[in-house]
DRENFI-65769 format. One line per field, with one value per residue: x, y, z of N, C-alpha, C, O, CB in turn. Coordinates in steps of 0.02 Angstrom, whole numbers, m for minus. Glycine has a CB too. Layout:
! DRENFI-65769
n_X = X_... .
n_Y = Y_... .
n_Z = Z_... .
ca_X = X_... .
ca_Y = Y_... .
ca_Z = Z_... .
c_X = X_... .
c_Y = Y_... .
c_Z = Z_... .
o_X = X_... .
o_Y = Y_... .
o_Z = Z_... .
cb_X = X_... .
cb_Y = Y_... .
cb_Z = Z_... .
***
This chain:
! DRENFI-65769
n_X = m730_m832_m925_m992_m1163_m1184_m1114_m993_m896_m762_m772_m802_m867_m1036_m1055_m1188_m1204_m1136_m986_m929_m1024_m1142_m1264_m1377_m1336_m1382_m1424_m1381_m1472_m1549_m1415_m1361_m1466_m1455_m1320_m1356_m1460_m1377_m1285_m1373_m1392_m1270_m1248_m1353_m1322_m1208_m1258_m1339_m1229_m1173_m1267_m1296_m1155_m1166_m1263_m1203_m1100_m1173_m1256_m1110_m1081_m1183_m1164_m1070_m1084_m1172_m1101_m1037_m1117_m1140_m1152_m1015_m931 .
n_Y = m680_m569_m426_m273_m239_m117_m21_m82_m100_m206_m330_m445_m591_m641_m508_m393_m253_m124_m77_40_113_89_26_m110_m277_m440_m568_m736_m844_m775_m747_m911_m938_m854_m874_m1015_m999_m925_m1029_m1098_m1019_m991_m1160_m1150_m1065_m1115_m1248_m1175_m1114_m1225_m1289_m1175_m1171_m1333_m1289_m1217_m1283_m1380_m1275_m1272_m1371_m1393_m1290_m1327_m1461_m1396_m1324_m1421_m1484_m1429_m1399_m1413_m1322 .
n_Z = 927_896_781_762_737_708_705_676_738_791_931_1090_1092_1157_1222_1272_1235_1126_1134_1096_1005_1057_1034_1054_1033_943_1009_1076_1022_930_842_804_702_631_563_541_434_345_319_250_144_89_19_m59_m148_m196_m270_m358_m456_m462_m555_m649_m723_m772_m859_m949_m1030_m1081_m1165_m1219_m1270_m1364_m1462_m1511_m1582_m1663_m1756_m1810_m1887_m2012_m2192_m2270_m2398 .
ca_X = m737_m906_m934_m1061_m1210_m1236_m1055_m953_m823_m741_m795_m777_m933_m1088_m1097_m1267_m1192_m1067_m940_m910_m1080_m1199_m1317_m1379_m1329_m1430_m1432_m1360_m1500_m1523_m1341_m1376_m1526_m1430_m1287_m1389_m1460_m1327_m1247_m1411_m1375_m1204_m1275_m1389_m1274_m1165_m1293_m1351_m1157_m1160_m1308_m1280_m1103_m1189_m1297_m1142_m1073_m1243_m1222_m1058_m1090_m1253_m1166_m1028_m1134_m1207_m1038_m1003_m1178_m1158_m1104_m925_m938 .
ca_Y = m609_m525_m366_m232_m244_m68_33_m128_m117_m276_m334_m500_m630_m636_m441_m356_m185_m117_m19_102_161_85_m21_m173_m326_m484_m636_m812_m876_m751_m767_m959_m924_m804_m922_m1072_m960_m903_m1097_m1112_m981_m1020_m1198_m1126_m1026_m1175_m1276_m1135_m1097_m1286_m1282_m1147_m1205_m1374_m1266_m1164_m1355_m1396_m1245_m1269_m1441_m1383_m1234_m1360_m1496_m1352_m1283_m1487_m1509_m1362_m1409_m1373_m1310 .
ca_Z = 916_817_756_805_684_700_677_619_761_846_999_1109_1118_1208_1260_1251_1197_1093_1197_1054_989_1141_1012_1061_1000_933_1058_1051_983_835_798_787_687_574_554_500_401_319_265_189_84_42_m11_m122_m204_m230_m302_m430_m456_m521_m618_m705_m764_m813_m934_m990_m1039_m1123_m1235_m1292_m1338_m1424_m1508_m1563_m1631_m1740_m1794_m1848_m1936_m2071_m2241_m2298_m2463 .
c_X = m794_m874_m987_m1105_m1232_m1168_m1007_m867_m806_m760_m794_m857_m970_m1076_m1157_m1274_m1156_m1048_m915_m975_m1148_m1259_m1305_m1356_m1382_m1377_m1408_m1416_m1514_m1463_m1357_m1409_m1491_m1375_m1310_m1438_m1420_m1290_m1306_m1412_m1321_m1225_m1308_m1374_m1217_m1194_m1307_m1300_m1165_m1207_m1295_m1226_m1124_m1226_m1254_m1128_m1119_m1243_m1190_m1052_m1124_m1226_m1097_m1038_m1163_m1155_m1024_m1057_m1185_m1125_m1067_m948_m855 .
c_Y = m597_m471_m316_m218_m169_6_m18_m129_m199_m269_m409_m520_m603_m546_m423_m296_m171_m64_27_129_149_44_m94_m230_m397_m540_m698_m853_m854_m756_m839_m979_m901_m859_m993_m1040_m937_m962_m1117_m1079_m986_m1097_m1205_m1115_m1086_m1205_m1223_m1130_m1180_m1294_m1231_m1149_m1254_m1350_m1233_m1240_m1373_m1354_m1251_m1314_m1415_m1365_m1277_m1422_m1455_m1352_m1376_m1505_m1445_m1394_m1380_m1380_m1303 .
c_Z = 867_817_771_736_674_657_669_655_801_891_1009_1113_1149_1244_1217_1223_1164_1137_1160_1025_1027_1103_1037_1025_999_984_1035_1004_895_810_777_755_609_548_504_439_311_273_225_116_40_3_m56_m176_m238_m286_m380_m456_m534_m572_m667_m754_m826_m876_m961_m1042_m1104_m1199_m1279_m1311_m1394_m1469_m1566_m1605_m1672_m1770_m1828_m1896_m1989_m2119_m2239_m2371_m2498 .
o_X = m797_m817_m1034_m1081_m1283_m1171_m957_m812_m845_m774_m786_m902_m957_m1097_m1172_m1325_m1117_m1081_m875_m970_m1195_m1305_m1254_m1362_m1418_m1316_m1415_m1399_m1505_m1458_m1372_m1408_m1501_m1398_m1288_m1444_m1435_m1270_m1298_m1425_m1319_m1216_m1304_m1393_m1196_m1170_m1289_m1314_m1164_m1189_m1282_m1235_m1116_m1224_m1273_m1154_m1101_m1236_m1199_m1023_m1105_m1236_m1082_m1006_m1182_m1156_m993_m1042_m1240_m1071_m1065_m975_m848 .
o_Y = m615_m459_m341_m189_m154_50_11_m143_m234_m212_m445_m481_m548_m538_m431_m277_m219_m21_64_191_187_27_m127_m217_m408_m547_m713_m888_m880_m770_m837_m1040_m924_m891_m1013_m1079_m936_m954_m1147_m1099_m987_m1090_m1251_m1135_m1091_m1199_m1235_m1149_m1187_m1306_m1246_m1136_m1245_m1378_m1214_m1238_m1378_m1374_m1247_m1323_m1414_m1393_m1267_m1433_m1480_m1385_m1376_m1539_m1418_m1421_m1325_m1429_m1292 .
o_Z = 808_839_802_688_643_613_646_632_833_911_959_1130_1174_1301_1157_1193_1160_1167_1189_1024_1029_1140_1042_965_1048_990_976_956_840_750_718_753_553_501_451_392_252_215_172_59_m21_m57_m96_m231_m296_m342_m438_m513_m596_m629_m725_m813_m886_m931_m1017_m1098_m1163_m1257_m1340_m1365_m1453_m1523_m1625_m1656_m1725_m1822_m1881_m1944_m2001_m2104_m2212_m2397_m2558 .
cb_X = m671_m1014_m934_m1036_m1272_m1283_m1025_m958_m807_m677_m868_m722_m929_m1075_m1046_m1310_m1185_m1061_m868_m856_m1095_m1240_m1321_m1426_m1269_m1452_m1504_m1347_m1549_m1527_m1257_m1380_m1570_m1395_m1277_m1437_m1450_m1288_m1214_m1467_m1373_m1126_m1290_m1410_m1222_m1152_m1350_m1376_m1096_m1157_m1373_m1283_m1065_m1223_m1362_m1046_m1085_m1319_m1201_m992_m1144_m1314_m1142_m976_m1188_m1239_m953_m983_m1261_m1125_m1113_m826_m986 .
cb_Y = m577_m499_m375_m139_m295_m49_102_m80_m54_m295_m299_m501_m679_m711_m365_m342_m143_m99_m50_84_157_189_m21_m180_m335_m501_m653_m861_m884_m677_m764_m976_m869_m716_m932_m1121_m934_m874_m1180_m1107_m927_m1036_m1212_m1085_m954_m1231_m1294_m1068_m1108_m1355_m1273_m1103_m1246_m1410_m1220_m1122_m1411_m1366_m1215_m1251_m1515_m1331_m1140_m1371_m1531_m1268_m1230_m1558_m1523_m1273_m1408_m1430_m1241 .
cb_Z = 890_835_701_858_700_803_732_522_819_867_1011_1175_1153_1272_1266_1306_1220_1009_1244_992_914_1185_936_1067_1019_841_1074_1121_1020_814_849_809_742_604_616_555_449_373_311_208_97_104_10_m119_m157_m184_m252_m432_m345_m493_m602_m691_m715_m778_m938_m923_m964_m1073_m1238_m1295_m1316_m1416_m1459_m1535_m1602_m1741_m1722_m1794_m1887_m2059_m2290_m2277_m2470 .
***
């Protein structure tokens, strides 16, 4: 089952129209296109996701190696 790229109703595979607002729909290959697409992006986002953690990590070492290197008076 997709969706109609144009008014966002359900609809079954491979048709060329939407049977509720009459826009065309994109083709097997742009869906396949869009798709691969699409896990690249989620991949991406993963990756940054983890890097940016790793520098969260980095910080709070940093900020807690400071907090241990201050005299105690």
């Amino acid at each position: 089952m997709g969706f109609c790229i144009s008014c966002g109703q359900q609809h079954q595979d491979g048709i060329r129209f939407c049977r509720f607002c009459g826009n065309q729909q994109p083709g097997d290959q742009l869906l396949a296109r869009l798709r691969q697409e699409a896990e690249q992006i989620h991949y991406m986002r993963l990756q940054a996701q983890a890097l940016a953690q790793q520098q969260q990590q980095q910080q709070q070492q940093y900020q807690q190696n400071q907090y241990n290197q201050q005299p105690r008076w």
